[in-house]
N, C-alpha and C positions, 0 to 999 in steps of 0.2 A: 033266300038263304045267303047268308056273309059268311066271308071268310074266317070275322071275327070267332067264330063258333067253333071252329076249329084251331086258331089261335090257343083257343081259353084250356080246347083238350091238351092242346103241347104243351103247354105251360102247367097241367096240373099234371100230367104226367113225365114229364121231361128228367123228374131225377129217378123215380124209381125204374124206368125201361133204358135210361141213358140214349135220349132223344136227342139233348140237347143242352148245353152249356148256359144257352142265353136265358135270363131272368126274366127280361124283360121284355112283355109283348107288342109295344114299341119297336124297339130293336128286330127282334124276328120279325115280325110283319114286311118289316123295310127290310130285311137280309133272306127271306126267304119265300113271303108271299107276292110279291111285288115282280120279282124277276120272274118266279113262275107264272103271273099273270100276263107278262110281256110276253111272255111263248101266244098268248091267246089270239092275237092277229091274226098268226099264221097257220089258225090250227081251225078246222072248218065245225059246224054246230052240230053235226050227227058221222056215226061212225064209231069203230072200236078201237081204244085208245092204249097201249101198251104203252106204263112206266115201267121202263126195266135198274133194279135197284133201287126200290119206293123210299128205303129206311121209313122217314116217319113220314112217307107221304107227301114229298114234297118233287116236282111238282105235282102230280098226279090231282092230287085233291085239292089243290086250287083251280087247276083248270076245268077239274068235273064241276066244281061249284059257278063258275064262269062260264061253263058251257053244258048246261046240264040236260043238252039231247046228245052229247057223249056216252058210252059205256067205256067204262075205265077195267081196264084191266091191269092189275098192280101185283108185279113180282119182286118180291124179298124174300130173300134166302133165311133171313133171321126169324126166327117164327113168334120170338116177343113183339119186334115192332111189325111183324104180317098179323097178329092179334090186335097190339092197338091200331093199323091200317083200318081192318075188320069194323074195330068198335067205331072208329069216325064215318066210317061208310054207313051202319047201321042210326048212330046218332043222328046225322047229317041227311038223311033219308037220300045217300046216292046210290045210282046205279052201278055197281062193281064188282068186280071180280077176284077176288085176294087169293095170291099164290103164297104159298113159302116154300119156294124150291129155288134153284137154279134154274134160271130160263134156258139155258142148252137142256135139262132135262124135260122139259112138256113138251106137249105134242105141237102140232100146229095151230095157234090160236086167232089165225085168220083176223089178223090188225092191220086198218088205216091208217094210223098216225101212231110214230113212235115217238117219244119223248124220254129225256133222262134230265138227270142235273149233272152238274160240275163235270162236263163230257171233258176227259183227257184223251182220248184215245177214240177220233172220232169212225174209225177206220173197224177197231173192235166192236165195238157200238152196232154199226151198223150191219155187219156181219151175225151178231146176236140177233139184229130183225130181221135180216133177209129170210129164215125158215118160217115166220109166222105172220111175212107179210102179204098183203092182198095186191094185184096187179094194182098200179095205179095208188101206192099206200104212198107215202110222205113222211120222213123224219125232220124233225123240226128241235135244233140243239143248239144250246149254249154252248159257243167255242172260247177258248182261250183267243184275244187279240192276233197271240203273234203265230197261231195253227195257219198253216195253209189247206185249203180244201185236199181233199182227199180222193182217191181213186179205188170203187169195191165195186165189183163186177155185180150189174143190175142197177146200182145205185147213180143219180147224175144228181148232181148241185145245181138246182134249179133257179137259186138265192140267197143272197146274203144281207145282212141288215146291221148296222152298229144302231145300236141304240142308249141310253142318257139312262141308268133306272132311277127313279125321285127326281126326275129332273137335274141330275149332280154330273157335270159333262168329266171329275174325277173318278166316274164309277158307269163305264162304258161294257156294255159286253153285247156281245156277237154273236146272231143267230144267223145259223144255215139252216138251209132247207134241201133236202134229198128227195128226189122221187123214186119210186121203185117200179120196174118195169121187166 
């Protein structure tokens, strides 16, 4: 299974759920699958995987496809793009789980590895997983350059990473790694 498959859904559904701006699956792929696949080093081959704020699945569903003795658990709030989340997990034959609620509203969904995109606020973030994570869980985020680590009670920074996406040393971004304890 390729990512391209799910590419092909974003792009055929991109205007009527307002997924996304970009035309071209060129384009997306390099802005959107690419750096979700950079989260996949640090993210281990089995266990349950909370995206929280899926929108259209992104990263959630490139890493399940990368890693697919993951169970993905993917929360959006929106209930059009937690339906199309739905149909690429049903197309794509992954293992998942689709919310459309506010993750402070579920129970506890007992998750290893947390995952978001475009983390501003790594601090809120991780206070959203601390209720549904498992001793021993891992967040694994894309930070802004100029973020300094953060300090949430249970949470430690374990590691940090700059990495090149497409190889373009102008397009730098920053994964941290938290453990939960």
């Amino acid at each position: 299974m390729s990512s391209e498959a799910y590419v092909q859904e974003v792009m055929k559904f991109r205007r009527a759920l307002n997924l996304t701006s970009i035309s071209d699956a060129r384009l997306f792929h390099d802005r959107f699958i690419r750096p979700s696949e950079a989260l996949a080093e640090w993210i281990p081959d089995s266990g349950r995987m909370l995206d929280i704020g899926s929108g259209m699945g992104v990263p959630g569903i490139p890493l399940l496809i990368a890693k697919p003795g993951l169970v993905g658990v993917l929360v959006e709030r929106r209930k059009k793009r937690a339906e199309f989340i739905r149909h690429v997990v049903r197309k794509l034959g992954l293992t998942a789980e689709v919310y459309d609620a506010d993750i402070n509203d579920l129970p506890c969904l007992n998750i290893d590895v947390c995952v978001a995109r475009a983390v501003t606020d790594e601090g809120v973030l991780l206070q959203m997983c601390t209720p549904h994570a498992n001793e021993g869980a891992i967040a694994v985020l894309p930070v802004p350059l100029s973020h300094a680590p953060v300090q949430v009670n249970g949470w430690e920074m374990v590691s940090e990473h700059s990495i090149a996406i497409n190889g373009d040393q102008n397009d730098i971004q920053r994964i941290r790694c938290y453990r939960y304890s």
